[in-house]
N, C-alpha and C positions, 0 to 999 in steps of 0.2 A: 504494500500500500504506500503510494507515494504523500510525503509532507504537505497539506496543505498551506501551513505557512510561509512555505519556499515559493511560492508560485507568485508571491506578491509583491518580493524583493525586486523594486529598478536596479539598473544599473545606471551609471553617467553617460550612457549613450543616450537612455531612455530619457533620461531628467532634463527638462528645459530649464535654461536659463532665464533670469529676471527680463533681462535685456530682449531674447529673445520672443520673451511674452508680451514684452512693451511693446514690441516691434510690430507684431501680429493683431496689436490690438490698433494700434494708430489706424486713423481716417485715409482711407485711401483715395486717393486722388489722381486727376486725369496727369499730374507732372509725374505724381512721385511713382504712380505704374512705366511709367516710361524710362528711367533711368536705369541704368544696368547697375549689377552688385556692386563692380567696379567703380563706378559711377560716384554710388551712394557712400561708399567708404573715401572714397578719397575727399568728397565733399564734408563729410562728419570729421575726416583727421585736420582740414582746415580751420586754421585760428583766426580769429580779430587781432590786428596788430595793436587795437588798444588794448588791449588785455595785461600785455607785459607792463604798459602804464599805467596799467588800476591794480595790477600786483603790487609794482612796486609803491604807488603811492598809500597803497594799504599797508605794507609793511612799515611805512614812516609812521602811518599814523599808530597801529599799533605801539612803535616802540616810543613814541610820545605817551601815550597811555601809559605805556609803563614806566618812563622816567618821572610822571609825575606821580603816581602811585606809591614809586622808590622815597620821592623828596617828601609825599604826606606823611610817609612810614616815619622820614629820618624826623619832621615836627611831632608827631606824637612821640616818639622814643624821648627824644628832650624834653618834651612838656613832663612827660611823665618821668625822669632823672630830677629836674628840677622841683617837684611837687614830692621826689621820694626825699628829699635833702632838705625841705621845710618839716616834709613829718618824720625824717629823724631827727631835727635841729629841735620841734617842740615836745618830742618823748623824753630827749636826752635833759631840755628845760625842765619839764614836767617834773622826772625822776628827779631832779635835783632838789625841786622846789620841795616835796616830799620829803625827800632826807631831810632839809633845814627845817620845815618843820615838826616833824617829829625828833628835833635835836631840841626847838625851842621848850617844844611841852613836857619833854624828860626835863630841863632846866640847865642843857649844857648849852658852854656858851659853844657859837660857831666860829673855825679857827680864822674862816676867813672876813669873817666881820669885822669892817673897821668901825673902833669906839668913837664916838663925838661926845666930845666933853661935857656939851650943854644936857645931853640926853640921862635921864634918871632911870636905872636899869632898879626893877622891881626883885624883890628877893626871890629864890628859888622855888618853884610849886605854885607863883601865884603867877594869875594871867599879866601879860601886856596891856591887854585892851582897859581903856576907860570903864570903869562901875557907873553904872546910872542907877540912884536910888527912886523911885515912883512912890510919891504916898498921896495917897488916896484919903 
């Protein structure tokens, strides 16, 4: 008993191609019945000589696009280095500003505090700030 699923298999002899299908489906017409195979391939391998000039002016304009794309990348890269070196300049403030004050409330002095004479330094454990008494 012979395979029926053998029977189904083309080959590339049998299998048309895309081209060949577009070709067969096109409008036939009173010129294009008249032209020999030779004809018709030699007319299809013929270019427009603007072509080379809208190649190449396409390739300009591509790599314009891309030099300007390169130069937006190189302003964002900077914006964003100059924006990382504000917010490490205000962590590194920040973190500092924390140490002194938690130096203040323990009651040590800070070493790099310069004293002014006229300034009245309160003893150790009490606050800085001004008392306001409210009576009522």
């Amino acid at each position: 008993m012979k395979s029926e699923a053998l029977r189904n298999i083309r080959t590339m002899r049998q299998v048309k191609t895309s081209l060949d299908v577009a070709r067969s489906q096109r409008p036939r017409t009173a010129n294009s019945l008249s032209k020999t195979s030779e004809e018709i391939e030699h007319l299809e391998s013929l270019g427009d000589p603007r072509v080379v000039q809208i190649l190449v002016k396409e390739r300009k304009r591509f790599a314009a696009q891309e030099a300007s794309i390169n130069k937006s990348r190189q302003r964002v890269l900077r914006a964003r280095e100059k924006l990382a070196m504000t917010i490490n300049k205000n962590r590194t403030l920040t973190e500092l500003r924390h140490e002194l004050q938690q130096r203040r409330r323990a009651g040590e002095e800070p070493a790099s505090q310069v004293s002014n004479s006229r300034e009245v330094k309160p003893p150790a454990g009490e606050s800085s700030f001004n008392e306001v008494e409210l009576r009522y």
